[in-house]
DRENLO-802179 format. One line per 4 residues: number of its first residue (from 1); for each residue y, x, z of N, C-alpha, C. Coordinates in pm, 1 decimal. Each point is the difference from the previous one (the first is absolute). Example, Ala and Ser with C-alpha at 12.3 -4.5 7.8 and 13.67 -1.06 7.14 Angstrom:
<vexlums>
1 = -569.0/1319.0/780.0/119.0/-89.0/0.0/120.0/90.0/0.0  105.0/-35.0/-72.0/119.0/82.0/6.0/109.0/-77.0/73.0
</vexlums>
This chain:
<vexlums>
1 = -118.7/82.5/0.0/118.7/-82.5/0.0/125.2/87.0/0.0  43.8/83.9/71.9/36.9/101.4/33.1/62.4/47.9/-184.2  -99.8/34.8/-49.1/52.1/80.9/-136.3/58.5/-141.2/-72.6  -84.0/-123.6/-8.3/83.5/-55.0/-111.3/146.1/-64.5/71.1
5 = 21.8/25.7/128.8/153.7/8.5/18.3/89.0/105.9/1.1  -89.5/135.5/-54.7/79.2/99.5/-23.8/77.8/78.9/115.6  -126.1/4.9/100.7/27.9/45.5/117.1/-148.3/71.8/55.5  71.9/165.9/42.6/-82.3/62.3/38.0/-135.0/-58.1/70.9
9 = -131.9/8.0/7.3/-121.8/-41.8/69.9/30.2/41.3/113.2  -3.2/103.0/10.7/18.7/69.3/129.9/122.7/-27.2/127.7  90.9/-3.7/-76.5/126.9/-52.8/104.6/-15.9/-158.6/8.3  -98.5/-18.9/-86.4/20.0/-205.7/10.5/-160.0/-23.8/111.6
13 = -57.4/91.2/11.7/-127.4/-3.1/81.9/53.0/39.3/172.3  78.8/92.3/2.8/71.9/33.1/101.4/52.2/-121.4/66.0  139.1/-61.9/-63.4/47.8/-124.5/33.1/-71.2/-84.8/99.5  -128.3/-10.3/-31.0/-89.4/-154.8/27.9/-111.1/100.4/114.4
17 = 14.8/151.9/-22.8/-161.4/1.7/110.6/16.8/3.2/136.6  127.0/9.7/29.1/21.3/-72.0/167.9/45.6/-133.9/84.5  2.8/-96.7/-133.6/15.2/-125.9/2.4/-144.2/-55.4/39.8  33.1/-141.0/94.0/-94.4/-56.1/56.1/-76.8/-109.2/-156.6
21 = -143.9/1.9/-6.2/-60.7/-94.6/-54.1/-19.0/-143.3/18.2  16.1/-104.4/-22.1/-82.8/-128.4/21.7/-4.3/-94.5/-116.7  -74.2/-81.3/-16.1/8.6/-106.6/-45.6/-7.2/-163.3/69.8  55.6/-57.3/-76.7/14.5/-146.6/79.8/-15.1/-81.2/-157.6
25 = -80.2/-99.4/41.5/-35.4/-116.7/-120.1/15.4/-132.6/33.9  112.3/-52.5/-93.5/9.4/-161.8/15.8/-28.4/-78.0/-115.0  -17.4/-112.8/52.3/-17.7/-99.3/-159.0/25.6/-147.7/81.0  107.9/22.7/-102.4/88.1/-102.4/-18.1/-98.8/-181.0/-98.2
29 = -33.7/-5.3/38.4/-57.1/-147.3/-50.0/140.2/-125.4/-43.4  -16.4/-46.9/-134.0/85.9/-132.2/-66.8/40.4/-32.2/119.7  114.4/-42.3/13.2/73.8/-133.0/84.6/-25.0/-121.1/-73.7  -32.6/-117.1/74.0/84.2/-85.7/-44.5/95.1/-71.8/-34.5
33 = 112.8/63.7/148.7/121.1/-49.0/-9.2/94.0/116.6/-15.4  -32.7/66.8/-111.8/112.3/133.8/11.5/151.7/17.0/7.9  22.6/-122.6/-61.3/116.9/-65.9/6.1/104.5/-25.5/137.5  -146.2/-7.9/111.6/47.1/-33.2/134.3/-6.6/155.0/87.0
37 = -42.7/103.3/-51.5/-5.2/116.8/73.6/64.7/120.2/-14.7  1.6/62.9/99.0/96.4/140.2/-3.7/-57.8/122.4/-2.9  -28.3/50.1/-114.5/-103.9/135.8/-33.1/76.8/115.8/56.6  -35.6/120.9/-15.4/16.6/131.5/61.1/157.4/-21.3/-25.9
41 = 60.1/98.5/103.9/153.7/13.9/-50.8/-25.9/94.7/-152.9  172.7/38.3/0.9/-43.6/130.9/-132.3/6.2/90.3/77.6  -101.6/124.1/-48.6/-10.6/139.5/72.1/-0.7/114.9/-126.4  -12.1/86.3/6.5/-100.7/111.1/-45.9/-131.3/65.0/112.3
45 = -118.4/20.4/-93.5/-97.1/68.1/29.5/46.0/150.3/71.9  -4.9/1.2/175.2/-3.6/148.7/35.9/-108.8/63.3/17.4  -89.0/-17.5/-87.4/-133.1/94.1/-24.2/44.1/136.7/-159.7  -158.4/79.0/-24.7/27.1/45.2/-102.2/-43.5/-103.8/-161.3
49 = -115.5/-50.9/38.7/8.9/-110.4/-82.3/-55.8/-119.0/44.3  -3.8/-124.2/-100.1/-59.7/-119.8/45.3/-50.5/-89.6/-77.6  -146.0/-14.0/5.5/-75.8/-14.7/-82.8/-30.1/-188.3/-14.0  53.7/-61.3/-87.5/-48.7/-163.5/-4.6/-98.4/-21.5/-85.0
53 = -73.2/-75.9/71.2/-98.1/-64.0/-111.1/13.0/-156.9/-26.9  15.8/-52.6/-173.2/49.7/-132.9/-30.1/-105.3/-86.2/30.1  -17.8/-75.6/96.6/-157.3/-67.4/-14.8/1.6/-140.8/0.7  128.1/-47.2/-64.6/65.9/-143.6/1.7/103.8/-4.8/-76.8
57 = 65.6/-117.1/-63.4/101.7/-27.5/-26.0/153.1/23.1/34.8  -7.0/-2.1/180.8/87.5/-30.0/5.3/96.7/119.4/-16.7  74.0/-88.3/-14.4/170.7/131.8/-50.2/79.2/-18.8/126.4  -13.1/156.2/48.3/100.4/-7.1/99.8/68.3/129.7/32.1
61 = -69.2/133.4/-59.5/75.9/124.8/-30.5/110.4/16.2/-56.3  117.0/35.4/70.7/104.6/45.1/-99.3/65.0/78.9/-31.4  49.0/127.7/-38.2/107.2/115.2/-18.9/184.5/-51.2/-8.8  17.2/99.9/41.7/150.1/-9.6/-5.7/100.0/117.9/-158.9
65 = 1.7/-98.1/-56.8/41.1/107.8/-66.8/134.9/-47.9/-93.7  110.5/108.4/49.0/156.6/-70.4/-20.4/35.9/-38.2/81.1  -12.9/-22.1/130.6/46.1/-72.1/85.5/-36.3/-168.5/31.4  -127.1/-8.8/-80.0/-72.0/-129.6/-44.3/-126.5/-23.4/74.0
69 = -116.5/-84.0/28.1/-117.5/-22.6/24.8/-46.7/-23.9/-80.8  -130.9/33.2/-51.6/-19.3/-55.8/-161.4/-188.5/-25.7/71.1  -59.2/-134.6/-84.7/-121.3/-36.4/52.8/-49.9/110.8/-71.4  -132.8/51.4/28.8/-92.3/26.7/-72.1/-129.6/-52.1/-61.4
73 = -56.4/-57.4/-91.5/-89.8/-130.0/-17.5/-112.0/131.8/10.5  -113.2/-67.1/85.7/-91.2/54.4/21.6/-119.3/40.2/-136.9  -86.8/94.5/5.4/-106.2/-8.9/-118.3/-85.1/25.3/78.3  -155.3/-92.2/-52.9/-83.1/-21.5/108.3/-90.5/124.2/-33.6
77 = -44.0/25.8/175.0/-81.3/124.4/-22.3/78.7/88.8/-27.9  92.1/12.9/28.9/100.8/155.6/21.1/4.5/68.4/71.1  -3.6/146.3/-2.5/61.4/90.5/132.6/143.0/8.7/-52.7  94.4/-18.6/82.7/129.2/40.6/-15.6/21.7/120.3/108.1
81 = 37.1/108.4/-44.8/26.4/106.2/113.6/133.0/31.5/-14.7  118.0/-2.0/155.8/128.5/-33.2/5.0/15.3/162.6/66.3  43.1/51.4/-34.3/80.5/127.3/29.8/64.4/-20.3/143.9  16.4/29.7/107.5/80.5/5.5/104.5/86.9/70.5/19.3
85 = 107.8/-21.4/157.5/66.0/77.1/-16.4/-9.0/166.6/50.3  -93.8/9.0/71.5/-81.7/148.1/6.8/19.6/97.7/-125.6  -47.4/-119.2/-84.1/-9.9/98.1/-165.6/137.5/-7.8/-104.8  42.0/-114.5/35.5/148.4/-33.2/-71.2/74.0/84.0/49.9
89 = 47.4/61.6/132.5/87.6/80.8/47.1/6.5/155.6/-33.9
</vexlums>
């Protein structure tokens, strides 16, 4: 990963090998009343990355980009892997 961002292996392996590991897994199941509920605030990811898997319809990912929220429509059976800010910085 490292090379196709055009960044040393070595100084990008450094970065991350005294950082703590974990993972945490949720799944989000359809609402019915989505209309009536209040999903995550907006954040960014403070990990190095973050790995989704699409295993439903629903659309509820979004990026900010421009100063905008923009949906992302899901594709089923996807890994989407989101860069954090560990690695963005």
């Amino acid at each position: 990963m490292a090379k196709n961002l055009g960044v040393n292996p070595d100084k990008f392996a450094s970065m991350l090998e005294d950082g703590r590991q974990g993972i945490r897994m949720n799944y989000y199941p359809p609402c019915e009343h989505a209309d009536k509920v209040i999903g995550l605030t907006p954040h960014s990811d403070a990990s190095g990355l973050t790995l989704l898997v699409q295993v439903n319809e629903v659309q509820g990912l979004q990026i900010k980009k421009n100063g905008k929220w923009i949906p992302i429509k899901p594709i089923p059976d996807a890994l989407l892997v989101n860069i954090g800010d560990t690695i963005e910085v």
